[in-house]
Every structure is written in C-alpha cells, then in structure tokens.
C-alpha positions in Angstrom: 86.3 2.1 -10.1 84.4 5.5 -8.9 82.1 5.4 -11.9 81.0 1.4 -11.7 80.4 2.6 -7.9 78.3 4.8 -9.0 76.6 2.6 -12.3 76.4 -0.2 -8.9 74.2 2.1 -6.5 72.5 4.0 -9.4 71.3 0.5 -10.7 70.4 -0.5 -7.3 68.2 2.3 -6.4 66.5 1.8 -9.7 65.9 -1.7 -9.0 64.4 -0.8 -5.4 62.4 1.5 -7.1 61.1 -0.8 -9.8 60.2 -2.9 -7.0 59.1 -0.9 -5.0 56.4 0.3 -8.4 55.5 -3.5 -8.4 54.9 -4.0 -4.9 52.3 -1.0 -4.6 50.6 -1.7 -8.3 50.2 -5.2 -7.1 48.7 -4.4 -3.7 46.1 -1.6 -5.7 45.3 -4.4 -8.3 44.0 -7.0 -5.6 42.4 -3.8 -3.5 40.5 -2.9 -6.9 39.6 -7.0 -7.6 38.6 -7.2 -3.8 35.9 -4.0 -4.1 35.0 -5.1 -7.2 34.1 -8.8 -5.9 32.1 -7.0 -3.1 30.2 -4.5 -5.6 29.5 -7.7 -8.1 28.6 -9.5 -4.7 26.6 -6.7 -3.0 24.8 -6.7 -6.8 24.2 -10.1 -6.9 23.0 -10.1 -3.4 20.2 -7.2 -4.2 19.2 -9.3 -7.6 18.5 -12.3 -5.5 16.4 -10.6 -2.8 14.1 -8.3 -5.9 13.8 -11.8 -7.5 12.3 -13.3 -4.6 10.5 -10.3 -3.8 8.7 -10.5 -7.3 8.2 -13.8 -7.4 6.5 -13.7 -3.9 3.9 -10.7 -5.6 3.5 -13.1 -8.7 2.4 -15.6 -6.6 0.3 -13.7 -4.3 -1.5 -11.6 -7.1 -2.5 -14.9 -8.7 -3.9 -16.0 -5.7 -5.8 -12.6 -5.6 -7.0 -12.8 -9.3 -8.2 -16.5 -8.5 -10.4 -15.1 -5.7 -11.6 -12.4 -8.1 -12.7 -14.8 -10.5 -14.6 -16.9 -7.7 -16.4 -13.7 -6.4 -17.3 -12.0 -10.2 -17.9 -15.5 -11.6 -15.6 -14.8 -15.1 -11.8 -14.6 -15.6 -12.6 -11.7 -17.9 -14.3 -9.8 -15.1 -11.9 -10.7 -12.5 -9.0 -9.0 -14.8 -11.4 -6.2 -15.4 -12.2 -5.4 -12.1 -8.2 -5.7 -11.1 -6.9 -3.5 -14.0 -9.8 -0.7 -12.5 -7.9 -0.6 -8.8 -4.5 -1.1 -10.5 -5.2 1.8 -12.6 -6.6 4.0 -9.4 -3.6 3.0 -6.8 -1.6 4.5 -9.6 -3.2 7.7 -9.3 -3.7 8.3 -6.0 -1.8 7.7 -2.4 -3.5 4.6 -2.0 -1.6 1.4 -2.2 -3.0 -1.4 -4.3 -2.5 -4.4 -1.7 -5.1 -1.8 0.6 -7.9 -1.1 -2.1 -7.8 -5.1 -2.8 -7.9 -6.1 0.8 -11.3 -3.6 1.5 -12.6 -4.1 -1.7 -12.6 -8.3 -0.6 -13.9 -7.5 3.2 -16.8 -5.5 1.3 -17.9 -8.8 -0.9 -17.4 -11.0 2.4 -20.0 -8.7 4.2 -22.7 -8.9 0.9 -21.5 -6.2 -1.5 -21.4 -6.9 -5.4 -18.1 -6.8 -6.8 -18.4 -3.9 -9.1 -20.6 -1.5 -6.2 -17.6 -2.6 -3.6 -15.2 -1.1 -5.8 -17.6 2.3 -6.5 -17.5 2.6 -2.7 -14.0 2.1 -2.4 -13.3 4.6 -5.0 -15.6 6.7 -3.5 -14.1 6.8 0.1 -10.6 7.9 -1.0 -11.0 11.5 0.1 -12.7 11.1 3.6 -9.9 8.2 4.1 -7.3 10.4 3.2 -8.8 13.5 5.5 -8.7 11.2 8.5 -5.6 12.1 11.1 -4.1 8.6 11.4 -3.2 8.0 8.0 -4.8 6.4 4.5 -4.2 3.4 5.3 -5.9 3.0 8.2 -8.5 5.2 7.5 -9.5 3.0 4.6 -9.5 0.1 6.9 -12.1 1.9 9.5 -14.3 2.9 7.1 -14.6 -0.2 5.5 -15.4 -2.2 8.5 -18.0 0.5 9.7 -19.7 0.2 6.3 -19.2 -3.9 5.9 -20.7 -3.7 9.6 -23.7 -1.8 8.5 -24.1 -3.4 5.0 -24.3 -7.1 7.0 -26.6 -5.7 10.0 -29.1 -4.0 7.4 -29.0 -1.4 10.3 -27.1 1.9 10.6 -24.9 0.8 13.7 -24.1 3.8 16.7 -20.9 1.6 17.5 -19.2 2.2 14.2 -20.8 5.7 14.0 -19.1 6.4 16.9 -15.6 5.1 15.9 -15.6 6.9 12.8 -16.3 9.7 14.8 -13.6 9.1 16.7 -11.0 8.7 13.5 -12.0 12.4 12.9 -15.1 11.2 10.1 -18.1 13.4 11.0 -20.3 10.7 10.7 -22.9 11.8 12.9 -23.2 15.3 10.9 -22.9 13.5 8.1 -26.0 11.1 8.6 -28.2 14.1 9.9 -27.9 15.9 6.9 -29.0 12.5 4.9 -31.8 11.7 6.9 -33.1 15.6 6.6 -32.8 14.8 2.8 -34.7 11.7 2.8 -37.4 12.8 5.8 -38.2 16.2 3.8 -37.4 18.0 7.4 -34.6 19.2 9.6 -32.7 16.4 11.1 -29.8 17.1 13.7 -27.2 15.0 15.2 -29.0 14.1 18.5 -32.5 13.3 16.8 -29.9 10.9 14.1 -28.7 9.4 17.2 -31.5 8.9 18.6 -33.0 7.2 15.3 -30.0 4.9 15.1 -30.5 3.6 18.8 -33.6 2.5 17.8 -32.5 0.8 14.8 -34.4 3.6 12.6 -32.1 3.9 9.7 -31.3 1.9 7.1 -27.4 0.6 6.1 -27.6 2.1 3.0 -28.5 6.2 4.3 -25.6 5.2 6.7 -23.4 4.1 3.8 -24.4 6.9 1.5 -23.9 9.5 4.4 -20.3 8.6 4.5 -19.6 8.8 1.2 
C-alpha cells in the first residue's frame, strides 16, 4: 500500500542515516586514538631524550666532583667548593659548566682551589662588559691570567688580547703600578715595564680584577 511505501523509504532513510552516524563516529574515534598514540608517543619520545640528557649530567658532574676532591684533597671541600659556583651560576648569567671549566684551568696553571674560585667570582663583571659575549669573555680572561699566574710574569701577549676583547688591560695595569710605585704610571711606561718582564703576575692579575 501508499503508507507501507512510505513506512519502506522512511525506514530506509533512517537506516542510511544511522549508518551513515556510525561510519563518521567510527572514522573520528580512530582519528582521536591515532592523535592520541602520537601525543603519548611524541611524550614518551621527549621522556626518553630528558632521561638520557640527565643521566649524561649525573655522570658528568660526578666525574667533575671526583676531580674536585683530587684538587682540594677532601670530599667535604670538594662539595663545598661545588655548592659555592652552583649557588653563583644561579644568580648570575653565568652558566655553571663555564665557571667549573675556568675555575679547573686556574688550578692546572698553580692557583689554590678556594683563590681560583675568588678570582672567578671576581671577573663576572669585566666578562660580562666584554662585546663577544660571557662566555667567551670568561674564557679569555682566564687564560690571560692562568698565563700570567704560570709565567710569574705580567705577559704583553695576553695584555694585548684582552685588549683586544674590549678589557682595558693596559689602563688597567698603569693605574696598579702607579699604586704600588707611589708615582704616576701611564699606559706606555706599563708597557714598557712588561716588555722587560718588570711586573709581577699578581699586579697583572689584580689589575684586571
């Protein structure tokens, strides 16, 4: 009849639209499960690479601390001396795999422990003044003054690279010397002084800082 026609395509369409419901809730489900395997992947995959990142630092500070120990002679002073630089990288630009690595090169070259890390401390503003970054101003200075420390000597080579970096080491060192001499020094009669191996690594060092 007319009206089971009608109940016939009515039913039909309802069907095709029930289907129609499952077919697209079914396709968002496994869209949703995919993305969420990638985000749980992605996840995982940033857990494993931190992990490895921190157990590479673990291992590399405790190689660090065991060279502490052998250079201050005690365990104790070792962690004291670490938890000092720790404590300063955390207040100023400085990063602490820098201050460890210059406060080591100044032991190497014949400084004591705790005066490598006064110096260190001490040469965080003119590193930070110099134009080609912290970093690398830390570096310079601490070779000049490892240089200088190991000579015994004020050395015009390292003078002159600090120079160079934007340091004024020169003025610095005449203004030092004029202290210690009791007199007027200036920059040419310093440099003059230093060529003839005049001054002593520790009015060079205390110039600088």
């Amino acid at each position: 009849t007319a009206i089971g026609s009608v109940i016939s395509t009515v039913g039909g369409m309802i069907g095709g639209a029930i289907s129609g419901i499952a077919n697209f809730v079914g396709q968002a489900v496994g869209q949703i499960a995919s993305v969420a395997g990638q985000i749980v992947g992605g996840v995982a995959s940033k857990l494993v690479e931190w992990g490895t990142a921190s157990i590479q630092v673990a291992g590399r500070f405790e190689q660090i601390q065991i060279a502490f120990e052998v250079m201050t002679g005690s365990a104790t002073k070792a962690k004291a001396v670490l938890d000092d630089l720790i404590q300063f990288a955390a207040v100023t630009p400085f990063q602490i795999q820098d201050l460890l690595k210059s406060t080591q090169q100044l032991v190497a070259m014949g400084f004591q422990v705790d005066i490598a890390v006064g110096i260190i401390k001490r040469l965080g503003n003119v590193a930070a003044a110099m134009p080609e970054g912290i970093e690398q101003g830390l570096e310079r200075i601490t070779r000049a003054i490892g240089v200088m420390q190991s000579k015994g000597t004020v050395q015009a080579r390292e003078m002159t690279r600090l120079a160079q970096a934007g340091v004024p080491a020169w003025e610095a060192l005449a203004r030092r010397l004029s202290i210690t001499a009791g007199r007027t020094i200036g920059v040419g009669e310093a440099m003059r002084m230093v060529e003839h191996r005049m001054v002593t690594a520790r009015d060079g060092i205390m110039a600088i800082m």
